[in-house]
Backbone as numpy.savetxt, mean C-alpha at the origin, in Angstrom:
# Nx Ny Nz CAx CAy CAz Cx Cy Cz
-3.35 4.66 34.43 -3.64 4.18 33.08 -2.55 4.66 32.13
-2.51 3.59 31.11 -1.06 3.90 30.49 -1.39 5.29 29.31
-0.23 5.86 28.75 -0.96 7.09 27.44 -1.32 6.38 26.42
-1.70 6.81 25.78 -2.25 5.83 24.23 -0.85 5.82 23.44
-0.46 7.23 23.50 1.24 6.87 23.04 2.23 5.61 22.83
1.40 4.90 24.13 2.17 3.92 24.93 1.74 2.61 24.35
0.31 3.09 24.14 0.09 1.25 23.68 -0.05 0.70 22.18
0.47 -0.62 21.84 0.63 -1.27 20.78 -0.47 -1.41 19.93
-0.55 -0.76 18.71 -1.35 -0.93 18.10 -2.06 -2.24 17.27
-2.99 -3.10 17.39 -3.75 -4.35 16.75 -3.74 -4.44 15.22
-4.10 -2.82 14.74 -4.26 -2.93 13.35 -2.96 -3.11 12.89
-2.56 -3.86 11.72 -1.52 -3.99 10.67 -1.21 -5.29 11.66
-1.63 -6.03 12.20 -1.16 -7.22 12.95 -1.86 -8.46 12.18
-1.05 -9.39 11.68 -1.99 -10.66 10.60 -1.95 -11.50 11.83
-2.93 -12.84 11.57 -3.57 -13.80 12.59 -2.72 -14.22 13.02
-1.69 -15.04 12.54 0.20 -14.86 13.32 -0.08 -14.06 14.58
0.16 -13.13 14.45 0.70 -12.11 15.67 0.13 -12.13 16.68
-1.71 -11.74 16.09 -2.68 -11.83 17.12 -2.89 -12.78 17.99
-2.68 -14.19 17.16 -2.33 -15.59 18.35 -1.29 -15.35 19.14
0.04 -14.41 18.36 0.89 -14.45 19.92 0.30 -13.65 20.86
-0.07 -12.95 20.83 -0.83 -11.58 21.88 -1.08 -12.55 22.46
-2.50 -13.01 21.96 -3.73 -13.68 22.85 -2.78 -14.78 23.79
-2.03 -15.55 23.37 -1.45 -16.29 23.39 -0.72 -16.05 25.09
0.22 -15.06 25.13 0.73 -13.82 26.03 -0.03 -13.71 26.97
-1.15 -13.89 26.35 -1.61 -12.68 27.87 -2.79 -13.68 28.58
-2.60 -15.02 27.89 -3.54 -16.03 28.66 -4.98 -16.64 27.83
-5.18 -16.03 27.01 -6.51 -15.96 26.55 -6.54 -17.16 25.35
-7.62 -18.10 25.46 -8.61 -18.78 24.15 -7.47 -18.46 22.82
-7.14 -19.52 22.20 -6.84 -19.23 20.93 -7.41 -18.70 19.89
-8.58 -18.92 20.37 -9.81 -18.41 19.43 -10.25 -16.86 19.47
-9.49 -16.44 20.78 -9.37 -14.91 20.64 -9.30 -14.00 19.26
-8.03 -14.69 18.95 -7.21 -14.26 18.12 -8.25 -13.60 16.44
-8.43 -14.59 16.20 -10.02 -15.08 15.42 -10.76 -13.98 15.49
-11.44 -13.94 16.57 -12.18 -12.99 16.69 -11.70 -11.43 16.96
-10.65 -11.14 17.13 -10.06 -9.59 17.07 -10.07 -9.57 16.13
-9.46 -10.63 15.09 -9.67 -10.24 13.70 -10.54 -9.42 13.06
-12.14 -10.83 13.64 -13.00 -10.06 12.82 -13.34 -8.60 13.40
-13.58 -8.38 14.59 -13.41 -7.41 15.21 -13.06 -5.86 14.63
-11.60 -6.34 14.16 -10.82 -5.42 13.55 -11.07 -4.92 12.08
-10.36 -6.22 11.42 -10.88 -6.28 9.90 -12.11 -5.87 9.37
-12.90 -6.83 9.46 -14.66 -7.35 9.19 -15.19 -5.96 9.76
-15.60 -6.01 10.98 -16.69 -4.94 11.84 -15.87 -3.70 12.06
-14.65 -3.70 11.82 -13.57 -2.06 11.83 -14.30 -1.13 13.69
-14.44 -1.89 14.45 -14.22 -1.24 15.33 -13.05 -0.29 15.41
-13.37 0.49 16.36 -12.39 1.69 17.26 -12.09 1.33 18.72
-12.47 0.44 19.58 -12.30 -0.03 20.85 -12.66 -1.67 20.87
-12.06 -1.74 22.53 -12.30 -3.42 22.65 -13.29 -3.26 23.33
-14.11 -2.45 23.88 -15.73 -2.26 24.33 -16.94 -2.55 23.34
-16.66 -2.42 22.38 -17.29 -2.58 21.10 -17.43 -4.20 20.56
-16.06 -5.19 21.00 -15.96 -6.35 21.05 -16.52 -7.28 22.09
-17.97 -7.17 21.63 -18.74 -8.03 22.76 -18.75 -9.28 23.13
-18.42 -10.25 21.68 -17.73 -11.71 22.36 -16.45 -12.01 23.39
-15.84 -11.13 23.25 -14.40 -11.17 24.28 -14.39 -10.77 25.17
-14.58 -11.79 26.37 -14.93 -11.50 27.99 -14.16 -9.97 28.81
-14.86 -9.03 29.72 -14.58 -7.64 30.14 -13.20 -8.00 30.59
-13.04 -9.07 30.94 -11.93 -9.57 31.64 -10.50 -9.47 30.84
-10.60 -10.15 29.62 -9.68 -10.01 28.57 -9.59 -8.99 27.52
-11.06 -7.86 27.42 -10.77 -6.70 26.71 -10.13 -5.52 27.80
-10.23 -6.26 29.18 -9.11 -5.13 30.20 -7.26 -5.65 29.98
-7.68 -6.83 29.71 -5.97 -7.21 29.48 -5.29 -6.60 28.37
-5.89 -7.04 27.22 -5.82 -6.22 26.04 -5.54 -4.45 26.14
-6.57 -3.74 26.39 -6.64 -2.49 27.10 -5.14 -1.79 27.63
-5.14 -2.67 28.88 -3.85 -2.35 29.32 -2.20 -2.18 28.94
-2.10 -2.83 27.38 -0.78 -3.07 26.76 -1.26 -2.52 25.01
-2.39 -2.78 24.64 -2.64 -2.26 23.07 -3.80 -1.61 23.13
-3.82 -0.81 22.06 -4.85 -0.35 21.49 -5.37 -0.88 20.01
-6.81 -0.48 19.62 -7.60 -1.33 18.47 -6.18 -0.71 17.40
-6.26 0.82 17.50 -5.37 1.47 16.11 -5.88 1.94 15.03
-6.76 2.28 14.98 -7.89 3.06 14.09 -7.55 4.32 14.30
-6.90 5.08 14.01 -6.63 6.12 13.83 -6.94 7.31 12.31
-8.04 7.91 12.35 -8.55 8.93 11.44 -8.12 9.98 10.86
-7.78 10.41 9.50 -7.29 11.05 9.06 -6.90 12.82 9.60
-6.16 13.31 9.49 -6.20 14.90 10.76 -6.88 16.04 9.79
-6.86 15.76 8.35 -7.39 16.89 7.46 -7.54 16.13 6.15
-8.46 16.71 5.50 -8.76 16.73 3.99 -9.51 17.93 3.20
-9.22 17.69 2.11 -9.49 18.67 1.12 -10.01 18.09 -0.17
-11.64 18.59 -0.58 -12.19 17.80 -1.91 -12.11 18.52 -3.05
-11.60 18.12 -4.40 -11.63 19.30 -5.39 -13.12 18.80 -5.61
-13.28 19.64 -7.06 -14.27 19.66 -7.52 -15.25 18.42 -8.42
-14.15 17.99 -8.65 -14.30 16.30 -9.52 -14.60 15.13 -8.02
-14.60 15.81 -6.81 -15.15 14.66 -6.09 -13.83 13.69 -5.25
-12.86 14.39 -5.93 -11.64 13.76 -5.27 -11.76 14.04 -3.99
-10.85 12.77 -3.23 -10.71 13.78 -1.01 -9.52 13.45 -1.38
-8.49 14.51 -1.04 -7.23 14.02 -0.13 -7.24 14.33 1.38
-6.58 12.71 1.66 -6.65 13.35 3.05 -5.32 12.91 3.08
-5.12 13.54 4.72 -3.59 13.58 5.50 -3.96 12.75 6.71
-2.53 11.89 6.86 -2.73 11.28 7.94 -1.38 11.92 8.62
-1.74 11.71 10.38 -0.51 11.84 10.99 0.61 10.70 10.93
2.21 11.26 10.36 2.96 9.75 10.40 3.80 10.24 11.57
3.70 11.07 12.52 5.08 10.81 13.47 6.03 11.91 13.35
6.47 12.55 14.22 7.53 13.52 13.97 7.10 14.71 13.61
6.21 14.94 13.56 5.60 16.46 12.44 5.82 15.86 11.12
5.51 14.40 10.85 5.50 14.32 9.48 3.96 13.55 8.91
3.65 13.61 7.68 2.32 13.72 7.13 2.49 12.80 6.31
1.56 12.17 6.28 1.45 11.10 4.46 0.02 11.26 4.21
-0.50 11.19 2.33 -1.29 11.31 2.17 -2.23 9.92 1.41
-3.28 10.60 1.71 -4.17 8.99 0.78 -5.62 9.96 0.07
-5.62 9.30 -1.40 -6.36 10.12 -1.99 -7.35 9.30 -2.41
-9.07 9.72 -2.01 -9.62 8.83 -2.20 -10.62 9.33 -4.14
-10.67 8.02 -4.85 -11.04 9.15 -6.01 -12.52 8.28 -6.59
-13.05 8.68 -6.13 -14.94 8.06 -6.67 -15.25 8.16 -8.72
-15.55 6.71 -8.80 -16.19 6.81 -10.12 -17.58 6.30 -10.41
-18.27 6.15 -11.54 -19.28 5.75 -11.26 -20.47 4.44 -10.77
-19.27 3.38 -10.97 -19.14 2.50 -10.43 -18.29 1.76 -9.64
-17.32 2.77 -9.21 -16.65 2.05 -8.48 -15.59 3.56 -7.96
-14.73 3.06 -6.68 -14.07 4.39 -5.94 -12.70 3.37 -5.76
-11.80 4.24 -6.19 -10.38 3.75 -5.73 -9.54 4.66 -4.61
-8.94 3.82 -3.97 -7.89 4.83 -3.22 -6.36 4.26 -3.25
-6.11 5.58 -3.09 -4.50 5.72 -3.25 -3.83 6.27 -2.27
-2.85 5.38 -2.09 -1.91 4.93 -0.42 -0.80 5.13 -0.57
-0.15 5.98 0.47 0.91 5.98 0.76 2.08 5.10 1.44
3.14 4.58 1.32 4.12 3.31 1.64 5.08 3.94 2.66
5.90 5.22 2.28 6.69 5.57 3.13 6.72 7.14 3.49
7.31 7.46 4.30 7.73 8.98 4.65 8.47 9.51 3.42
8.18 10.45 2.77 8.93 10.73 1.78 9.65 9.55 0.64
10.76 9.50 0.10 10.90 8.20 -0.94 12.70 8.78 -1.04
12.85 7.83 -1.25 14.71 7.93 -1.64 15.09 7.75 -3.30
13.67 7.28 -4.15 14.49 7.43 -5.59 14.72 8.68 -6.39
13.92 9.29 -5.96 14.60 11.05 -6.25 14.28 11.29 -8.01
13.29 10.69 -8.18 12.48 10.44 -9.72 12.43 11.99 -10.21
12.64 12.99 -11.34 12.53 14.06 -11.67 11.48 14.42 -11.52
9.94 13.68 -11.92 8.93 14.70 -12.04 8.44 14.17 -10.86
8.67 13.91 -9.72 8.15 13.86 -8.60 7.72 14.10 -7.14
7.05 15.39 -6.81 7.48 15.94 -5.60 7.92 15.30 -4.36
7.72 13.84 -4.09 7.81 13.10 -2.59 9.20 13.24 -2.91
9.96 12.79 -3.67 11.12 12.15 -4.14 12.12 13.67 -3.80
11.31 14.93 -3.76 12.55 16.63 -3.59 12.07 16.63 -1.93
11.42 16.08 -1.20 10.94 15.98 0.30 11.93 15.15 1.22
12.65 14.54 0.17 13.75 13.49 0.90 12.61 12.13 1.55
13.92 11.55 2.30 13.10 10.18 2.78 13.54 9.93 4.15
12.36 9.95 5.12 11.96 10.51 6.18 11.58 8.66 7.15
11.83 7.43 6.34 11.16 6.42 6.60 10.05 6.00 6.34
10.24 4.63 6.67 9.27 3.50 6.10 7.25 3.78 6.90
6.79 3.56 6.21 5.41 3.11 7.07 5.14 2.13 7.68
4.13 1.92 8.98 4.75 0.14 9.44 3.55 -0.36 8.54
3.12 -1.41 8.93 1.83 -1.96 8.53 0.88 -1.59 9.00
0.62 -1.34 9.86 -0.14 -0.03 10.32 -0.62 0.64 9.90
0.43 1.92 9.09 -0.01 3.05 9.61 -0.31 2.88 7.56
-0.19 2.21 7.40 -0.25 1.56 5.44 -1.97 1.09 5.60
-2.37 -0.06 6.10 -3.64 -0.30 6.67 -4.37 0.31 7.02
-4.86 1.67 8.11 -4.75 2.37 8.16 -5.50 3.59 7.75
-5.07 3.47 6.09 -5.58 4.13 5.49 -6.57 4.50 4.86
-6.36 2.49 4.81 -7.58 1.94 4.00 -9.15 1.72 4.91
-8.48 1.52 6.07 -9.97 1.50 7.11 -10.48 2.77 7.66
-9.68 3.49 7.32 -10.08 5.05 8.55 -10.39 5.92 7.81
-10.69 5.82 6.37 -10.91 7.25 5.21 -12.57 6.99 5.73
-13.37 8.46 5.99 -14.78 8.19 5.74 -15.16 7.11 4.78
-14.81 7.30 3.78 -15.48 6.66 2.42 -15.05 4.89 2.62
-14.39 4.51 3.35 -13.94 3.02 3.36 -14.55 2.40 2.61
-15.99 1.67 3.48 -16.98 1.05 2.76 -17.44 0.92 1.49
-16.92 2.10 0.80 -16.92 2.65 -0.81 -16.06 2.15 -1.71
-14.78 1.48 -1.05 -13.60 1.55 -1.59 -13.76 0.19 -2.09
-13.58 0.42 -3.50 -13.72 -1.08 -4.30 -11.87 -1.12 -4.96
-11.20 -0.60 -5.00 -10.13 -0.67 -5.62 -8.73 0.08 -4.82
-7.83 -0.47 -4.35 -6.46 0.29 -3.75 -5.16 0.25 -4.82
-4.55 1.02 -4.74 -3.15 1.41 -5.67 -2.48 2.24 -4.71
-1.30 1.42 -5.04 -0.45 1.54 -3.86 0.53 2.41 -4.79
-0.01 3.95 -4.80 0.71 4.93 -5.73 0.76 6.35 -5.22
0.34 6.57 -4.18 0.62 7.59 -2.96 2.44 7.68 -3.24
2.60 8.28 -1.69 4.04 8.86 -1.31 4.98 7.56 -1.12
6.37 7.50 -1.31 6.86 6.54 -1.39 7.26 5.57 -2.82
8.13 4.51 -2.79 8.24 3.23 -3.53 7.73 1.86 -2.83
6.52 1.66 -3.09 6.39 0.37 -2.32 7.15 -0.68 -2.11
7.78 -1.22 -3.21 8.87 -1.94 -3.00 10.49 -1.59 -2.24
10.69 -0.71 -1.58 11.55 0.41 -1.03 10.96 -0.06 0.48
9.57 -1.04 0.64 9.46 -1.30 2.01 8.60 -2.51 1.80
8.84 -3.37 1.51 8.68 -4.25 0.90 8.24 -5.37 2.22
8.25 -5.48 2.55 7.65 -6.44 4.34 6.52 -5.59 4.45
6.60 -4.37 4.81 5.25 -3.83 4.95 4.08 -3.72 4.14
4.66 -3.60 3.46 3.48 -3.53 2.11 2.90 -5.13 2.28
3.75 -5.90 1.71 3.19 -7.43 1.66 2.58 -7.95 2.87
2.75 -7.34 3.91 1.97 -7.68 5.22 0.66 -7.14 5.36
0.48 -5.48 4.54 -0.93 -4.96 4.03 -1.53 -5.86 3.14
-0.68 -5.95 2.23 -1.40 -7.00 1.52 -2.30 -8.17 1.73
-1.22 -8.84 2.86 -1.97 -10.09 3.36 -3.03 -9.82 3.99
-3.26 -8.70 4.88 -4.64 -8.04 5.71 -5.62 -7.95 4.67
-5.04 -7.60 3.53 -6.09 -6.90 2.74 -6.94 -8.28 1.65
-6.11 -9.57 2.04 -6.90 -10.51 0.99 -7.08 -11.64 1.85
-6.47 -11.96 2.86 -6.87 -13.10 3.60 -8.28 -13.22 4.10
-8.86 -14.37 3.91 -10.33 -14.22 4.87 -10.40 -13.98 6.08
-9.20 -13.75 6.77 -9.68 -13.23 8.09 -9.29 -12.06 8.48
-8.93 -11.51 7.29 -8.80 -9.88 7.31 -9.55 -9.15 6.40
-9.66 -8.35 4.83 -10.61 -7.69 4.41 -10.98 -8.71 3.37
-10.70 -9.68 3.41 -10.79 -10.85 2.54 -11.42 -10.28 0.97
-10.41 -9.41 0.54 -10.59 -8.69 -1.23 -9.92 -10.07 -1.76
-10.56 -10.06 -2.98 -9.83 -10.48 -4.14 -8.00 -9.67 -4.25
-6.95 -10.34 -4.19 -5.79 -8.99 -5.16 -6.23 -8.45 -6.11
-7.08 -9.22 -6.93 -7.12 -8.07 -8.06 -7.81 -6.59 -7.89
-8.33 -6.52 -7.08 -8.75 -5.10 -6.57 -7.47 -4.26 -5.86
-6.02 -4.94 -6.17 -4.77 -4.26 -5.59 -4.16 -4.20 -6.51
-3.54 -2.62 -6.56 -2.51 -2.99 -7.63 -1.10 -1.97 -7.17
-0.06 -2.56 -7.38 1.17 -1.66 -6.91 1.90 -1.23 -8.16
2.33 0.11 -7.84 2.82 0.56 -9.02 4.90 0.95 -8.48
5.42 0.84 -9.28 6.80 0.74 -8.73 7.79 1.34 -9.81
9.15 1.99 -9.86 9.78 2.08 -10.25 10.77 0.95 -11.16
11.07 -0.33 -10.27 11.35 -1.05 -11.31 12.64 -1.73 -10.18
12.12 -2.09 -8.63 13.43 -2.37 -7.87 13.44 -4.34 -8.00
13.95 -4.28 -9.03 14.17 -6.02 -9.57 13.95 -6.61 -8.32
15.29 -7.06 -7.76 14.73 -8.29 -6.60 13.16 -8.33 -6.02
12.98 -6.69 -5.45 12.01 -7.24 -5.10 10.51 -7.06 -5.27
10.78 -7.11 -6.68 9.62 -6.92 -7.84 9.38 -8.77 -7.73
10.41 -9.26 -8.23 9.88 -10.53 -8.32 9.29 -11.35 -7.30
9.76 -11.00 -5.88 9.57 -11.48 -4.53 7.63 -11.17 -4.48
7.56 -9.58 -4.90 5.94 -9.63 -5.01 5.23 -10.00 -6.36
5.90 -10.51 -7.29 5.08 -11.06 -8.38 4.88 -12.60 -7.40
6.01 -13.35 -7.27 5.91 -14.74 -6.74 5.30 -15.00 -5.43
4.66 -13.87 -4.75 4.24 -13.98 -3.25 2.69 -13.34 -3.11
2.20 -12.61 -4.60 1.23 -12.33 -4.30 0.51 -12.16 -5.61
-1.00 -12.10 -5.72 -1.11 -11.56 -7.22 -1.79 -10.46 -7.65
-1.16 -9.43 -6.80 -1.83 -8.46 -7.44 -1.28 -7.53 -8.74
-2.05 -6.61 -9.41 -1.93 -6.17 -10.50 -0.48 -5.27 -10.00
0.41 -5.64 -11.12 1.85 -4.56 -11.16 1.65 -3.21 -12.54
1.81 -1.86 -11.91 2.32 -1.25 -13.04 3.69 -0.52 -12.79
4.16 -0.63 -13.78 5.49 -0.48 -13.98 5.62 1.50 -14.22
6.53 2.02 -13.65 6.57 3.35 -14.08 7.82 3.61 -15.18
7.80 3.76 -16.05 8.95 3.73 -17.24 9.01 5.21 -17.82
7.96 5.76 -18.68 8.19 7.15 -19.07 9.10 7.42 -20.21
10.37 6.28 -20.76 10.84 6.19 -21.63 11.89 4.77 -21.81
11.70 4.20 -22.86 12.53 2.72 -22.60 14.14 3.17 -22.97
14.23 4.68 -23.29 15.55 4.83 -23.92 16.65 5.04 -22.49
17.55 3.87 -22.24 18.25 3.67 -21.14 18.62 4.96 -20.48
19.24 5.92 -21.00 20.62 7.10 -20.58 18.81 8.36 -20.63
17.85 8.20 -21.34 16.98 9.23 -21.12 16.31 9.23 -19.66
15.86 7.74 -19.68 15.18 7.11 -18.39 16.02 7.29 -16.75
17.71 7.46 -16.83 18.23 7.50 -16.13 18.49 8.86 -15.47
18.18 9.59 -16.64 18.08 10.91 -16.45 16.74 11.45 -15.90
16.13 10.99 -15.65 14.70 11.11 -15.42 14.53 10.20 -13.61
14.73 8.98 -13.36 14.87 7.99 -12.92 16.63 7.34 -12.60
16.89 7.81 -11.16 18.45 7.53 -11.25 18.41 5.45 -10.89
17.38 4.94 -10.60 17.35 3.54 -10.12 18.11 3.01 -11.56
17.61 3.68 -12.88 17.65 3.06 -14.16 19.38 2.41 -14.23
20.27 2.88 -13.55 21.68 2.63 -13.18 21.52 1.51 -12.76
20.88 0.72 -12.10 21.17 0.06 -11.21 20.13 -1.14 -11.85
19.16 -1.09 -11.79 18.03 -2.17 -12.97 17.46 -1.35 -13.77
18.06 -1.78 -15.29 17.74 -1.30 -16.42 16.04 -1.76 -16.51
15.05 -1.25 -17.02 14.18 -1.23 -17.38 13.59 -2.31 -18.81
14.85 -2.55 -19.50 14.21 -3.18 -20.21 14.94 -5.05 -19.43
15.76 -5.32 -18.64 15.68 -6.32 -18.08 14.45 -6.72 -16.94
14.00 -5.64 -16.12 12.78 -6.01 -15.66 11.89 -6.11 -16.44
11.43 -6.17 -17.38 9.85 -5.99 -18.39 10.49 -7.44 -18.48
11.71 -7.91 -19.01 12.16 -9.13 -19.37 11.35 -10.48 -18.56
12.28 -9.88 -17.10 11.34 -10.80 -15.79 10.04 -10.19 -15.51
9.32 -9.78 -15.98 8.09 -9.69 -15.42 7.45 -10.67 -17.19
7.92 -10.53 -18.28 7.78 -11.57 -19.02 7.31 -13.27 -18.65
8.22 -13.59 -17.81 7.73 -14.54 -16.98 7.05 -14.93 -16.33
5.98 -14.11 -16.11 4.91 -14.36 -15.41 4.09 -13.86 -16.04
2.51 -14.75 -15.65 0.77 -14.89 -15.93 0.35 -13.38 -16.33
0.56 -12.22 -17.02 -0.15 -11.82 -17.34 -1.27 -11.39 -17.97
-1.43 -12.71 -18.87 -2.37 -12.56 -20.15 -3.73 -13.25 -19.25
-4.33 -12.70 -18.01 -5.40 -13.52 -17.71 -5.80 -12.51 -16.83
-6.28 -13.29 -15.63 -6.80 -12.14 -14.96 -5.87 -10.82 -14.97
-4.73 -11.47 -13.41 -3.92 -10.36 -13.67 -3.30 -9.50 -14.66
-3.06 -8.21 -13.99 -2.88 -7.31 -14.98 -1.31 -6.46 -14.82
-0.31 -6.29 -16.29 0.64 -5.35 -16.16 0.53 -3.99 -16.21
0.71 -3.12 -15.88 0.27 -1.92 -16.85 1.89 -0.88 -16.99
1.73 -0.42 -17.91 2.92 0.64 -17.84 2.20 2.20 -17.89
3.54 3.02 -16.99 2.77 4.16 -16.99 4.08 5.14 -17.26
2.82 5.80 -18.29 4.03 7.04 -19.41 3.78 8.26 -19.21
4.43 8.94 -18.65 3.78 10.58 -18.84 4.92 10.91 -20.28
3.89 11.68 -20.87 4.35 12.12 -22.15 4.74 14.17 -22.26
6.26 13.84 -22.29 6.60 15.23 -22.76 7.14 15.87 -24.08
6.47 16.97 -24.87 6.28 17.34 -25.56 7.88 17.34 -26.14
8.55 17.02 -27.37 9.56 16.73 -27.99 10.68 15.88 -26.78
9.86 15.55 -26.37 10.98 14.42 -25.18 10.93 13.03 -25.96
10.12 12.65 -25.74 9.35 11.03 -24.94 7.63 11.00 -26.18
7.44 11.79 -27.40 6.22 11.62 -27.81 6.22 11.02 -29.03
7.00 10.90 -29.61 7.41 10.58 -31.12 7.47 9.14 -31.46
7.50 8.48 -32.52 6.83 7.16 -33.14 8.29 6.57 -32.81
9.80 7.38 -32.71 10.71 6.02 -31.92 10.36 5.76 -30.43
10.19 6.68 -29.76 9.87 6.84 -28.26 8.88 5.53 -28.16
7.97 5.37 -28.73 7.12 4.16 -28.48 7.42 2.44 -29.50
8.28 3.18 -30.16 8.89 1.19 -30.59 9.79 1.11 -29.98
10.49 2.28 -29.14 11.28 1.75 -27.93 10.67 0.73 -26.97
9.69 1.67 -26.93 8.72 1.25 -25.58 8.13 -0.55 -26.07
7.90 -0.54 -27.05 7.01 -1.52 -28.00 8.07 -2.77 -27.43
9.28 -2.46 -27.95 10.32 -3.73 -27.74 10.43 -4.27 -26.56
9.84 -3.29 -25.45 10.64 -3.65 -23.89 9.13 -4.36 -23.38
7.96 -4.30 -23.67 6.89 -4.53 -23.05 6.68 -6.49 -23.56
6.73 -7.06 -22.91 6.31 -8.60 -23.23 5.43 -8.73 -23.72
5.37 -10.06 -24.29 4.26 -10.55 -25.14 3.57 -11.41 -24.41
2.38 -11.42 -24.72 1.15 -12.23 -24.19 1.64 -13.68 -24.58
């Protein structure tokens, strides 16, 4: 029998893929379909558990993949009810997902990559260096294997990492996470929060709709850069520009996010900076 090491994991796989498997290894197109729900829908942990799919073809399966449900290795709850937990990513390396309960509703927060490469000042992932991407997987993942799943009415993709910094993966969570034959959410229960990496900011405004917030902290160019070295490279107030262009005044939602430091970034220019760069409805 092969190690589990060894075999290909199902989860982070969209109906695409799963038809090639099934496809591969001989089986009903309609397989495919049903691992889904399998996976997605009923969040099994084995293909024993998948009672429509003949012993015959959950041994084929068996033999080359596994379901991929893999459970967090530790957590820790403060006192407000928060969990963080840790997942294993590979290497002796860790990513975290924090799950945070309100009174009507529980959000969690996901990690994208091994550490992050924009090297943002107030940010610890960013002094950890960048260690690689997450697959779809191990992004997915997160969202099915926290105890609290079932709870989870809201994801923000504001964990470790720049989501857009892995940009296939993420949008491939994505698709798991809204298609009907995966967790079939609304996007608007998704929202990604990002530094500001233009190209492919717009690639996920035009490919998906979930809620964007923007991380800015100051619209003043040479402050922001100092803070944020990407600001070199896409100025901040040309992305607010292009994100101008698109549907925000409806469902979807922009948001900007400011941490405020005391004679930095708090004062009545600091925010008609800010005022000028944010679009109009």
């Amino acid at each position: 029998m092969e190690n589990k090491t060894q075999l290909k994991p199902l989860v982070g796989m969209n109906l695409r893929e799963l038809r090639e498997v099934t496809a591969r290894l001989g089986m009903p197109r309609f397989t495919a379909t049903q691992l889904a729900q399998w996976i997605y829908d009923k969040r099994v942990s084995t293909f024993d558990e998948m009672l429509n799919i003949s012993k015959a073809n959950r041994d084929r399966l068996s033999a080359e993949y596994c379901v991929g449900l893999e459970p967090p290795k530790s957590s820790v709850k403060s006192e407000d009810g928060t969990i963080k937990y840790l997942f294993d990513a590979g290497n002796n390396l860790a990513v975290e997902a924090v799950y945070i309960p309100e009174d009507d509703r529980a959000t969690l927060c996901i990690s994208s990559q091994k550490g992050c490469r924009m090297n943002c000042y107030f940010c610890m992932t960013g002094r950890q260096g960048y260690h690689g991407d997450l697959t779809a997987h191990q992004i997915i993942n997160q969202v099915l294997s926290v105890p609290n799943a079932d709870k989870i009415t809201n994801v923000v993709f504001m964990g470790m990492g720049e989501p857009l910094d892995n940009l296939d993966n993420v949008l491939r969570a994505i698709e798991i996470m809204t298609e009907p034959w995966g967790l079939a959410w609304s996007p608007k229960r998704i929202t990604v929060s990002t530094v500001g990496k233009k190209p492919e900011l717009k690639i996920l405004c035009e490919q998906t709709a979930v809620h964007i917030a923007v991380s800015v902290h100051t619209a003043v160019p040479h402050e922001r850069e100092s803070l944020m070295p990407l600001e070199k490279i896409y100025h901040i107030a040309d992305v607010m520009e292009m994100l101008g262009k698109y549907d925000f005044a409806h469902q979807r939602r922009l948001s900007v996010e400011y941490i405020m430091w005391q004679w930095f970034n708090d004062d009545i220019q600091h925010a008609e900076a800010l005022r000028e760069i944010i679009p109009n409805e």
